[in-house]
C-alpha positions as a Markdown table, in Angstrom:
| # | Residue | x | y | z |
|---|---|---|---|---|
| 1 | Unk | 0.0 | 0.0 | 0.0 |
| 2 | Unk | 1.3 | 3.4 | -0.8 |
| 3 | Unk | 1.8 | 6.1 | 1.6 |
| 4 | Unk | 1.4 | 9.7 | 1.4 |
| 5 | Unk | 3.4 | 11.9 | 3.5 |
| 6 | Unk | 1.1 | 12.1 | 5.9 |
| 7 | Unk | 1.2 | 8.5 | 7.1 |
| 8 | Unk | 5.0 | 8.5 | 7.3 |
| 9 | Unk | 7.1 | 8.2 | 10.6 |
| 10 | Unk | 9.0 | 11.3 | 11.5 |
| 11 | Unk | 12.0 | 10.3 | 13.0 |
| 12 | Unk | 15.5 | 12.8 | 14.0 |
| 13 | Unk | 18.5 | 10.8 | 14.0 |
| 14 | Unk | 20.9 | 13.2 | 16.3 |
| 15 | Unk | 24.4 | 12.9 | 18.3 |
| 16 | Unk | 27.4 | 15.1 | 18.6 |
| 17 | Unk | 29.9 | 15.8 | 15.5 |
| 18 | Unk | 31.7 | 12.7 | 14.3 |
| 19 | Unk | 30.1 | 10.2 | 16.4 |
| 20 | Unk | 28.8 | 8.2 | 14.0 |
| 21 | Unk | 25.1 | 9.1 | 12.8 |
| 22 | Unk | 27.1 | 9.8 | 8.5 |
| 23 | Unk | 26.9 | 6.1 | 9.2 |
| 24 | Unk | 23.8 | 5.0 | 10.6 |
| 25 | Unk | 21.8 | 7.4 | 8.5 |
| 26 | Unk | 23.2 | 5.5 | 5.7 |
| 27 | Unk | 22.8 | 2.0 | 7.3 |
| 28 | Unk | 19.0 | 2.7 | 7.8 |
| 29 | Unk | 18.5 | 4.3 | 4.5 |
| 30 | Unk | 19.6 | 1.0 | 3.0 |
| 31 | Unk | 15.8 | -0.6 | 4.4 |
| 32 | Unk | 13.2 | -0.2 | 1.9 |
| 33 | Unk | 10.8 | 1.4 | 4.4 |
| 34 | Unk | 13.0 | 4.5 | 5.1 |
| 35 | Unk | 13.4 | 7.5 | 3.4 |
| 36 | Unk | 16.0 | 10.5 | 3.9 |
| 37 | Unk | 18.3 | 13.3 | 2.5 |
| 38 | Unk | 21.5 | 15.3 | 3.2 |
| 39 | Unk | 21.5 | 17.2 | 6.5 |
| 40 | Unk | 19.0 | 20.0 | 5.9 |
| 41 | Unk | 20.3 | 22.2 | 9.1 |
| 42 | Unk | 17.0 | 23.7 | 9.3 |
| 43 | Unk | 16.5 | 23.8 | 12.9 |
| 44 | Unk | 20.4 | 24.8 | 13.6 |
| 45 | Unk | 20.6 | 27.0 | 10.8 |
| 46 | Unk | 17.7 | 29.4 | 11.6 |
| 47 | Unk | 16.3 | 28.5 | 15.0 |
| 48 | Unk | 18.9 | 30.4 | 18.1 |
| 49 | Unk | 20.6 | 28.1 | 20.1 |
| 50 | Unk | 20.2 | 30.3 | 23.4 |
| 51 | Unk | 16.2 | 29.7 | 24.5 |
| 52 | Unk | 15.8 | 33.4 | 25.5 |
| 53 | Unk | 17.1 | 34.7 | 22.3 |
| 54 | Unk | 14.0 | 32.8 | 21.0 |
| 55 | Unk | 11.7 | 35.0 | 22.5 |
| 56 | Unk | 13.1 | 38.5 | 20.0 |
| 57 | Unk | 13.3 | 36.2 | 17.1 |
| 58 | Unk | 12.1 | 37.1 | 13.8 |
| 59 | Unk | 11.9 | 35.0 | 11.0 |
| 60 | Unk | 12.3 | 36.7 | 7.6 |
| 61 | Unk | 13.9 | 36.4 | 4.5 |
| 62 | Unk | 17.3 | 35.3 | 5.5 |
| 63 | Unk | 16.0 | 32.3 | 7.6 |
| 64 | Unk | 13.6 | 31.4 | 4.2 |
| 65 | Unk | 16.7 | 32.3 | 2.1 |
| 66 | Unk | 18.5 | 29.9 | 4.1 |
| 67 | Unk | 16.1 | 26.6 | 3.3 |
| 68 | Unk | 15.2 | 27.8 | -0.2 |
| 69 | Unk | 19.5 | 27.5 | -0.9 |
| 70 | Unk | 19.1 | 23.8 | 0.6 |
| 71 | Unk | 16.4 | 22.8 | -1.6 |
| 72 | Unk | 18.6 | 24.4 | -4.6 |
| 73 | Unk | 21.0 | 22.0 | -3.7 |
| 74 | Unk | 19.1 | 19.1 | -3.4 |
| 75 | Unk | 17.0 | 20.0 | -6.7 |
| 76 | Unk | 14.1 | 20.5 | -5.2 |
| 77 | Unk | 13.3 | 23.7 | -5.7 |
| 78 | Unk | 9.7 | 22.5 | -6.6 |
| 79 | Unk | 9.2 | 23.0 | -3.1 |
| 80 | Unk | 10.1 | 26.4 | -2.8 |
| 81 | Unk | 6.1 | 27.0 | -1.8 |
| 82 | Unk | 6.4 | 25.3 | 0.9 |
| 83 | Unk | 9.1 | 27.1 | 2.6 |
| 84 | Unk | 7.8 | 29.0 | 5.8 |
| 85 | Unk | 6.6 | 32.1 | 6.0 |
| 86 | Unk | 7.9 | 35.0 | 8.1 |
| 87 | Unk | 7.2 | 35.1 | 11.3 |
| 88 | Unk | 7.7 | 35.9 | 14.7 |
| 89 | Unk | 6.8 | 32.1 | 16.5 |
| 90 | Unk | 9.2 | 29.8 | 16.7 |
| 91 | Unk | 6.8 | 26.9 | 17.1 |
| 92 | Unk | 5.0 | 28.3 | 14.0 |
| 93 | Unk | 8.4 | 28.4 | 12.2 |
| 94 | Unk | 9.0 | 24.5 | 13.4 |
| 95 | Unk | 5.4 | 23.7 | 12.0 |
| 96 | Unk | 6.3 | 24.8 | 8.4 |
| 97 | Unk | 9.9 | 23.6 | 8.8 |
| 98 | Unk | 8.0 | 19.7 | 9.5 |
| 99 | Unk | 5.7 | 20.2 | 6.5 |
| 100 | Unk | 8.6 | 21.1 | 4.2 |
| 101 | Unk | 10.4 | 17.7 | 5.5 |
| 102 | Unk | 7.5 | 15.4 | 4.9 |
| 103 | Unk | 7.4 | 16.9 | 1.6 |
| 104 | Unk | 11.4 | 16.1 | 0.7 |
| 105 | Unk | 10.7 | 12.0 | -0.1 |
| 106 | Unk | 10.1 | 11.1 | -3.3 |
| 107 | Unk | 9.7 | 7.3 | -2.8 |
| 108 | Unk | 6.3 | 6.7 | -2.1 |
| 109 | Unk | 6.7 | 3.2 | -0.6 |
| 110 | Unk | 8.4 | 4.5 | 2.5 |
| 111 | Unk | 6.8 | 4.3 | 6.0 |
| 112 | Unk | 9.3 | 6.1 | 7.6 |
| 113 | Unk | 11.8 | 9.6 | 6.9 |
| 114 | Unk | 14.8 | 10.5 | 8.8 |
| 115 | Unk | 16.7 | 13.4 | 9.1 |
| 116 | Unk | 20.4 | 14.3 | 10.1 |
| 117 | Unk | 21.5 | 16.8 | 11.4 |
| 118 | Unk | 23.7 | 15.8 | 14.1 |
| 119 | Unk | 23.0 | 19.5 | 15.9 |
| 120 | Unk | 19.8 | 19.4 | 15.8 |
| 121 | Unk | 20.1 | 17.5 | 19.3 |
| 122 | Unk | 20.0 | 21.0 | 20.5 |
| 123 | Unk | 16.2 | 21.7 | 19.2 |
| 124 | Unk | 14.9 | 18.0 | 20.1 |
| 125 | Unk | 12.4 | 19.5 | 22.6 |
| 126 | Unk | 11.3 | 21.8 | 20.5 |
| 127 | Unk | 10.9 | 19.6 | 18.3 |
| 128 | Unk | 8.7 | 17.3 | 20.9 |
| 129 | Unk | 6.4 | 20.5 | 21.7 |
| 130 | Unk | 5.5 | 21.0 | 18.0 |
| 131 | Unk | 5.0 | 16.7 | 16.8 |
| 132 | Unk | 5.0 | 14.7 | 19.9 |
| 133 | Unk | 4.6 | 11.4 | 17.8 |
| 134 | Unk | 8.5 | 12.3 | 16.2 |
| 135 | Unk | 10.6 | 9.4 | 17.2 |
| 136 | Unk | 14.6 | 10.2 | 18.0 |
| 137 | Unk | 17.0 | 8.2 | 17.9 |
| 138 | Unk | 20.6 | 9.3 | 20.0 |
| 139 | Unk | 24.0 | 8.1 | 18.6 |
| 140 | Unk | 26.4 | 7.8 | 22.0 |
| 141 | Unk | 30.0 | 7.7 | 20.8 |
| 142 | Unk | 33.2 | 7.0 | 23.6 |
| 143 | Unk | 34.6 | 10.6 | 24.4 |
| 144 | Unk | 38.5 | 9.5 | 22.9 |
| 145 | Unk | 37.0 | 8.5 | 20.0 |
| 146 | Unk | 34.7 | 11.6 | 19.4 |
| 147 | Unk | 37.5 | 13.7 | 20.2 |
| 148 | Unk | 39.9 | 12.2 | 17.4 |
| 149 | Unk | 38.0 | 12.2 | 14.4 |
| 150 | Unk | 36.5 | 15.9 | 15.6 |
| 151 | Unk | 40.0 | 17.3 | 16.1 |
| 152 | Unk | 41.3 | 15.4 | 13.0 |
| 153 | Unk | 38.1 | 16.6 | 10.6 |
| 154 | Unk | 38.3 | 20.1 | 12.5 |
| 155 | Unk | 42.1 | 20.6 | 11.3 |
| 156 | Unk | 41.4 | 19.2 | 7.5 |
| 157 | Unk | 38.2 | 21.0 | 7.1 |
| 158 | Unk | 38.3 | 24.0 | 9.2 |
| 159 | Unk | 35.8 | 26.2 | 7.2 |
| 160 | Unk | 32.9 | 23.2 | 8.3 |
| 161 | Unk | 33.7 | 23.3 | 11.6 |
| 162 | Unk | 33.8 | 26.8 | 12.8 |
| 163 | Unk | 37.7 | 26.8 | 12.5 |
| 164 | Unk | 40.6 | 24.2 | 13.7 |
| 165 | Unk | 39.3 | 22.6 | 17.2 |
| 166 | Unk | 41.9 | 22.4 | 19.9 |
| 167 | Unk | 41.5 | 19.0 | 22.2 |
| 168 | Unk | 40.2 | 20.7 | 25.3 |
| 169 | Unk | 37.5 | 22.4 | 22.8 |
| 170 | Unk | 36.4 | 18.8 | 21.4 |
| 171 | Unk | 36.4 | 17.6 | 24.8 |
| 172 | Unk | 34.2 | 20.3 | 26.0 |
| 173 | Unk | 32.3 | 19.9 | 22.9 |
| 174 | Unk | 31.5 | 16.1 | 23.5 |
| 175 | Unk | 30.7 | 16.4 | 27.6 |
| 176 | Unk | 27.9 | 19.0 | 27.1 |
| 177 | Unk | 26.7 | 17.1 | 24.0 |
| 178 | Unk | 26.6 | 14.2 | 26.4 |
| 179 | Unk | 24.8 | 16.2 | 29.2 |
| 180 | Unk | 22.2 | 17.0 | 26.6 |
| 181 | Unk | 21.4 | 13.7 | 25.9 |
| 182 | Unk | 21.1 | 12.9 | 29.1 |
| 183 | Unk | 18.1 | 15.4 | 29.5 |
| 184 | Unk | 15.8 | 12.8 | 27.2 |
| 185 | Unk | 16.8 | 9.3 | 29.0 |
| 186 | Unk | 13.4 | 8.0 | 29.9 |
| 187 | Unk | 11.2 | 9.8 | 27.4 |
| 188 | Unk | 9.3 | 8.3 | 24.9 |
| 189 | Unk | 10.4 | 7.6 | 21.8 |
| 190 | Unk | 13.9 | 8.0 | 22.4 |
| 191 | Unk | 16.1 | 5.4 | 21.5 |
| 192 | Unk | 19.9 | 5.5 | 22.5 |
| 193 | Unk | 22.0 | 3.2 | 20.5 |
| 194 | Unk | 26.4 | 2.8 | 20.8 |
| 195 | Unk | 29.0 | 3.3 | 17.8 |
| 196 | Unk | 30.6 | 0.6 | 19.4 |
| 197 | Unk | 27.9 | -1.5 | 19.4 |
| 198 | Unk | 26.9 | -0.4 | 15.4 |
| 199 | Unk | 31.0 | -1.7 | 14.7 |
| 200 | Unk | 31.1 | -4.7 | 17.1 |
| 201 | Unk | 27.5 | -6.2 | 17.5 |
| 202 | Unk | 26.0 | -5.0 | 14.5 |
| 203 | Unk | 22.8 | -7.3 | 13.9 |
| 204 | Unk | 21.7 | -6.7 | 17.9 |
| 205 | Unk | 22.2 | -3.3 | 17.4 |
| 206 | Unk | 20.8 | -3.1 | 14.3 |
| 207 | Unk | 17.8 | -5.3 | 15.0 |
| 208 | Unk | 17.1 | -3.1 | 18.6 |
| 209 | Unk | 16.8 | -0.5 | 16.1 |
| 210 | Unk | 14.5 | -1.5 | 13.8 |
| 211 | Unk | 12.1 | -3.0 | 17.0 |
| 212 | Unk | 11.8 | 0.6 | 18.1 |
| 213 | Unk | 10.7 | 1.6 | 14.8 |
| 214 | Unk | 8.5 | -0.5 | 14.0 |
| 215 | Unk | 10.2 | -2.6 | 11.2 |
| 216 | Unk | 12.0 | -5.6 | 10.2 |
| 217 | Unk | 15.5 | -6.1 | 10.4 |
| 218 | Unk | 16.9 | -6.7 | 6.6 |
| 219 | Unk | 20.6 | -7.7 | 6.0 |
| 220 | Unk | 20.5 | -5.1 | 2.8 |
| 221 | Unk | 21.1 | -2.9 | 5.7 |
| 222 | Unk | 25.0 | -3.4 | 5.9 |
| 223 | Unk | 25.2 | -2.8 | 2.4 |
| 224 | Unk | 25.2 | 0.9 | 2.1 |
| 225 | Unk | 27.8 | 2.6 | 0.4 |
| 226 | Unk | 24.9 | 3.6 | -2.2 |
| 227 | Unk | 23.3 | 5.6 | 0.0 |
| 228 | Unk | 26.4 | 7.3 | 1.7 |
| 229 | Unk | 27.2 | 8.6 | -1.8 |
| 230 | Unk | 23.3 | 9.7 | -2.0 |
| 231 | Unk | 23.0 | 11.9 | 1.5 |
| 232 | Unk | 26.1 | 13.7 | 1.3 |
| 233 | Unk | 27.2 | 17.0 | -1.0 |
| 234 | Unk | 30.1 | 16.8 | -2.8 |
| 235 | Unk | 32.1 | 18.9 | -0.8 |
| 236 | Unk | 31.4 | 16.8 | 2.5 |
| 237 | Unk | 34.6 | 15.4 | 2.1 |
| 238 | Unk | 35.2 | 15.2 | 5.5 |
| 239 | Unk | 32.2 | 12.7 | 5.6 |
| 240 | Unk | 33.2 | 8.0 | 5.3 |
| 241 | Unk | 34.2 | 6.9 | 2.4 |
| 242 | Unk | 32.0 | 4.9 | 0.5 |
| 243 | Unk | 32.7 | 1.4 | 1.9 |
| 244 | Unk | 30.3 | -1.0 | 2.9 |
| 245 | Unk | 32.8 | -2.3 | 5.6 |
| 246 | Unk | 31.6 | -1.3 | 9.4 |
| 247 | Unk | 35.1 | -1.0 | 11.2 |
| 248 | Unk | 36.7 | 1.6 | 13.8 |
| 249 | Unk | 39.3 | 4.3 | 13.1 |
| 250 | Unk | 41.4 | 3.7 | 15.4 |
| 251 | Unk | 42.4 | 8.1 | 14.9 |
| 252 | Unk | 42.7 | 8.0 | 18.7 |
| 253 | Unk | 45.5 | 6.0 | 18.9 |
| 254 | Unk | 47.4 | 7.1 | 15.4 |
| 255 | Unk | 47.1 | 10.9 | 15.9 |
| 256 | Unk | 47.9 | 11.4 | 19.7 |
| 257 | Unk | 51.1 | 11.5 | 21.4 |
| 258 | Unk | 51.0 | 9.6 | 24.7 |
| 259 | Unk | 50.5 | 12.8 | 26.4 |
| 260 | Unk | 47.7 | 13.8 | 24.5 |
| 261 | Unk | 45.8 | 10.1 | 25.0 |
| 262 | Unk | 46.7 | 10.7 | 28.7 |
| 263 | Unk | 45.1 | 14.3 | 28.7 |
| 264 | Unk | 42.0 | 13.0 | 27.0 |
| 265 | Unk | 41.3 | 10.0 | 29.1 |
| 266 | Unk | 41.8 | 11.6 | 32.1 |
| 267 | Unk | 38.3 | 13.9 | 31.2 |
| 268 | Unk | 36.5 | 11.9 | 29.2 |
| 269 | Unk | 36.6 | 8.3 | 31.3 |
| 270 | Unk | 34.8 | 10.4 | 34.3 |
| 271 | Unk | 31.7 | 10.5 | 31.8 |
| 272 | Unk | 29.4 | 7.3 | 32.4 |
| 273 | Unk | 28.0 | 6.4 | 29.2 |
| 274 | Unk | 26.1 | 3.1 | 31.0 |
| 275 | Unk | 23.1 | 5.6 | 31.6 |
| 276 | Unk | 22.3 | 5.4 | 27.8 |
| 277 | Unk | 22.2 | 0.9 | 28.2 |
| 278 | Unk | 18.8 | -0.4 | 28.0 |
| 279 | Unk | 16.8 | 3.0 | 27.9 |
| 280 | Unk | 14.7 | 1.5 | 25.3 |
């Protein structure tokens, strides 16, 4: 039976930078029943990050301007109509923002949409206020790890990362990422899942997954180097390759001096990620 976009699933796949959700946006992509796109940025890109500062917002043209260049991108400029209108409510602005989403999939056999945008953690309640039957799913990542492949991407890519990132910075970056996904533990529909656990136990993982959305696990899952190449811009390079292989990095250990590793570890170990175990 075909769906209209109405009857699809709204789901926000969120975590901090680099911590894995290039890869599990892909991985669930790969199921016939879900449908998604490169990182829109919608919420992050014209919603302020700072609540009060949402109370003197206005919406205008630059905040439009700012989605009508995404759907440019995309080729989808068919859509253009549906781009919000000014205003001065942010839960007004979120409304449209939704509607334009559930307009983006074109395959009309999907049950389900996702959207990246790792940042977007930041806007998940406001999110909640506006569609309280959106499902989100949390990426948790180990702090060393995070740290490496931020710091490493940060250096090669500075202009997409709001310039070169020192270690404390990507520490500090990951530990109030974490604190924030720590606010939703207990909530419905929020699933919390582990990079480590995508890399080392991925049908469990995998199959967890798909339980809390309502589908069947497929093994066409871990074949998803298609869809990498589909969700990401061109100039993404900092983005994985387009393997089909499921492995670590290891950046922690190759681009740290013993120092550093030591440094790291003593901040980031304090952290307990167990909190996120079995919240679903």
């Amino acid at each position: 039976m075909k769906n209209s976009k109405s009857d699809r699933q709204r789901v926000f796949l969120v975590g901090t930078a680099r911590s894995g959700t290039t890869l599990l946006q892909s991985i669930l992509a790969s199921h016939p029943q879900i449908t998604s796109f490169p990182e829109t940025h919608f919420f992050r890109g014209t919603i302020p990050k700072i609540s009060y500062l949402r109370w003197i917002k206005f919406y205008g043209e630059n905040e439009r301007n700012f989605i009508k260049d995404y759907l440019h991108r995309i080729d989808r400029t068919d859509l253009n109509h549906l781009v919000p209108s000014s205003t001065l409510f942010t839960k007004k602005w979120i409304n449209g923002i939704i509607d334009l989403i559930e307009a983006l999939p074109t395959n009309p056999e999907s049950t389900i949409w996702v959207e990246k945008t790792p940042m977007h953690l930041y806007f998940v309640s406001l999110i909640y206020e506006v569609s309280s039957d959106t499902k989100f799913i949390h990426i948790i990542r180990d702090g060393k790890d995070v740290v490496a492949s931020l710091f490493e991407a940060s250096r090669n890519n500075p202009e997409s990362f709001d310039g070169s990132q020192s270690i404390q910075k990507c520490i500090f970056r990951w530990k109030i990422d974490i604190h924030v996904h720590k606010k939703h533990l207990g909530k419905e529909n929020h699933f919390f899942i582990f990079y480590k656990d995508i890399i080392n136990e991925t049908d469990n993982a995998l199959k967890q997954l798909c339980k809390f959305l309502g589908i069947d696990y497929l093994d066409q899952m871990k074949f998803f180097s298609e869809k990498t190449r589909e969700l990401k811009f061109e100039d993404e390079t900092w983005k994985p390759d387009q393997s089909d292989e499921i492995r670590e990095s290891h950046k922690f250990d190759r681009i740290f001096s013993d120092e550093e590793k030591a440094q790291i570890r003593s901040q980031v170990n304090s952290v307990d990620l167990d909190i996120f175990r079995n919240s679903f």
